[in-house]
C-alpha positions as CSV (number, residue, x, y, z in Angstrom):
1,X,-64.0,-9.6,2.0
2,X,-61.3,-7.3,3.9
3,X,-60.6,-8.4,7.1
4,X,-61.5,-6.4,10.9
5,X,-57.8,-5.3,11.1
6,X,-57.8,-3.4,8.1
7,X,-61.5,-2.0,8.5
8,X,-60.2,-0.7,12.2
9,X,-57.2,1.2,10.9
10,X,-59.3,3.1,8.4
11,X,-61.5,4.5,11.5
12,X,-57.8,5.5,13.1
13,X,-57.9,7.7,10.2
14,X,-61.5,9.2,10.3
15,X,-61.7,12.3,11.8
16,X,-64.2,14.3,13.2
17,X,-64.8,18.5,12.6
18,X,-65.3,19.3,16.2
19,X,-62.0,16.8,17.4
20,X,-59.9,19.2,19.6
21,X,-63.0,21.2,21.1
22,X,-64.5,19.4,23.6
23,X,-67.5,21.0,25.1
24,X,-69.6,20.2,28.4
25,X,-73.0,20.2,28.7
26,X,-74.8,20.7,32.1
27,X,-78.3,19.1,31.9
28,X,-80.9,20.2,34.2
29,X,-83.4,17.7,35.7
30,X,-87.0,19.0,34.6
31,X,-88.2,16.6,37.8
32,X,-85.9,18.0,40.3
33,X,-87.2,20.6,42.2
34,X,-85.7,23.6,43.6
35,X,-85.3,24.4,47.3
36,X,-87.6,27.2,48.4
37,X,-86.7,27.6,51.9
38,X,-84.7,25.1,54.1
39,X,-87.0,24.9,57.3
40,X,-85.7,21.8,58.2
41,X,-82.4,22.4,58.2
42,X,-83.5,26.4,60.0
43,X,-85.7,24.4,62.9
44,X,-82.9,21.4,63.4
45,X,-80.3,24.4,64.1
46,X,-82.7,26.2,65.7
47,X,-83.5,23.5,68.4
48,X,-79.6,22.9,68.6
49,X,-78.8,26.2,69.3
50,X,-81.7,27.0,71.8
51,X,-82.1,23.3,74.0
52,X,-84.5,22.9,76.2
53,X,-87.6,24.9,74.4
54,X,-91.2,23.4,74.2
55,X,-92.5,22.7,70.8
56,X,-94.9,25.6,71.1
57,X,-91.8,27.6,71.8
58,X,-90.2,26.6,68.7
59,X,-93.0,26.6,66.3
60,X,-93.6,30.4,67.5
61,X,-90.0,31.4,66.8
62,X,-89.5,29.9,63.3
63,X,-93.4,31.7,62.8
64,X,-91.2,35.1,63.7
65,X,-88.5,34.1,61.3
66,X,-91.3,33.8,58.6
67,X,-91.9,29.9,58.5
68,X,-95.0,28.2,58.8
69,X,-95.7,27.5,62.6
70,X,-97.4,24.5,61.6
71,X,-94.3,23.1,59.5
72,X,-92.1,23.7,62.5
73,X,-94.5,21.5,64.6
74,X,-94.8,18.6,62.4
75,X,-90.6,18.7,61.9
76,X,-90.3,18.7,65.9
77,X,-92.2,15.8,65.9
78,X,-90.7,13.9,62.8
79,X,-87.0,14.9,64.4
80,X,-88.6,12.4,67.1
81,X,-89.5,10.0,65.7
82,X,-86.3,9.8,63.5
83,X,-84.4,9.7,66.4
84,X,-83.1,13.0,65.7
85,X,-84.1,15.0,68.6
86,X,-85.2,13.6,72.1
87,X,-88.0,15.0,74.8
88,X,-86.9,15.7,78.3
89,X,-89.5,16.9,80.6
90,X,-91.5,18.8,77.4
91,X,-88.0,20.4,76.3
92,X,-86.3,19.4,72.9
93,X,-82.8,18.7,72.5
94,X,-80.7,17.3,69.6
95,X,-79.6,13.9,69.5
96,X,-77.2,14.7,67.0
97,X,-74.5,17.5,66.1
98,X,-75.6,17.9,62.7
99,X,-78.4,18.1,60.5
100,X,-79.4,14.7,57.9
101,X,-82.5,14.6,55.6
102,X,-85.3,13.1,57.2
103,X,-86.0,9.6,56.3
104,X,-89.3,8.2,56.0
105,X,-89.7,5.5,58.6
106,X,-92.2,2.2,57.7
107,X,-95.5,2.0,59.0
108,X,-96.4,0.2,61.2
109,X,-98.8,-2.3,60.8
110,X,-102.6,-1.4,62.2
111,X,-103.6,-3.8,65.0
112,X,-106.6,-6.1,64.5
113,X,-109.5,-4.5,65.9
114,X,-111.4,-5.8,68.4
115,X,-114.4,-7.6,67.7
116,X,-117.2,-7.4,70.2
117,X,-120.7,-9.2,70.2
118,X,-123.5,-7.5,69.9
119,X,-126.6,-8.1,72.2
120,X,-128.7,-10.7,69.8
121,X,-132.9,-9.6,71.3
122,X,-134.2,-13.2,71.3
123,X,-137.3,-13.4,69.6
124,X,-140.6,-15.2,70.9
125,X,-140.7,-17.3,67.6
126,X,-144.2,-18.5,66.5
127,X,-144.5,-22.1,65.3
128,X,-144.7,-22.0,61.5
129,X,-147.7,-23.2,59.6
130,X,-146.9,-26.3,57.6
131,X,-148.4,-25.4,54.1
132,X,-150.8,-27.6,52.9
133,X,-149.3,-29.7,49.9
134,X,-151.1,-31.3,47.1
135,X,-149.5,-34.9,46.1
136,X,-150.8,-34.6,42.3
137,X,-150.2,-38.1,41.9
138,X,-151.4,-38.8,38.1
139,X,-149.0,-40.9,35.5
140,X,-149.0,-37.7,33.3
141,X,-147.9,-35.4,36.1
142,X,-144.8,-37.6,37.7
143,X,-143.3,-38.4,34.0
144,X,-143.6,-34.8,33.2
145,X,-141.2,-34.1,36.4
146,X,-139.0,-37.1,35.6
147,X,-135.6,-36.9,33.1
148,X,-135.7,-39.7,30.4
149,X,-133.3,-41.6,32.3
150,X,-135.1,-41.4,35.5
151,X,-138.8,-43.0,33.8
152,X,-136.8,-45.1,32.2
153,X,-135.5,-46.7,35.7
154,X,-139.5,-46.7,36.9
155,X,-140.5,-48.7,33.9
156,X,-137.9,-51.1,35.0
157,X,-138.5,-51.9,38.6
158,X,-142.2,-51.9,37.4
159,X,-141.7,-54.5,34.9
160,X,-140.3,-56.4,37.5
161,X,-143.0,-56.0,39.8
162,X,-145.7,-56.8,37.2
163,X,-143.8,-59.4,35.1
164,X,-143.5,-61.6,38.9
């Protein structure tokens, strides 16, 4: 059996076709997506360069630079809430000099609800009628509702009462 030092100098030796070329390969991500417009980045600078505007103000103006008014909204806001951007008297301003992704924030935890009692309408209620019941009291019927073990205790403290 040869040994491993001998085995490893015979793959020194081995060589390859393509040795000496050496080509890269750029893979593309099929789950990566593509930026179509940057209207983050557009309504962070825009706020920046323009301090002081209402969000209305700013929604209107990224509208006229052909973004959805309704994205720049909801970014104002989420600038907010990131700590991004700060509200002074209805006017935005940066709290930052440049732009970062937005991070989602946890959420918070919902609040137990309050519980309230509802008005209970008391009702008059209206004595119920005891229904007559029939004590069938025949040997047949009371060993027919008894288990084996259970007649078989009656025929005991029977026997003792009869056998006295």
């Amino acid at each position: 059996m040869p040994d491993l030092q001998t085995e490893l100098k015979k793959l020194e030796t081995l060589s390859f076709d393509d040795e000496g070329s050496t080509t890269e390969i750029t893979m593309t991500l099929p789950h990566a997506f593509k930026t179509s417009n940057n209207v983050s980045r557009e309504t962070f600078n825009y706020i920046k360069d323009n301090p002081g505007l209402r969000r209305v103000q700013i929604a209107h103006a990224m509208a006229d630079r052909g973004f959805k008014k309704s994205s720049a909204l909801a970014l104002s806001s989420q600038f907010v809430r990131n700590g991004m951007a700060r509200v002074v008297d209805g006017g935005m301003f940066v709290a930052q000099s440049e732009y970062t992704p937005i991070k989602s924030l946890p959420k918070k935890a919902k609040g137990v609800a309050k519980v309230t009692a509802k008005k209970v309408q008391e009702a008059i209620m209206e004595t119920p009628v005891q229904p007559i019941v029939s004590h069938d009291t025949s040997v047949k019927t009371l060993l027919s509702r008894m288990s084996v073990l259970q007649a078989r205790e009656m025929y005991d403290e029977l026997k003792k009462i009869f056998a006295s």
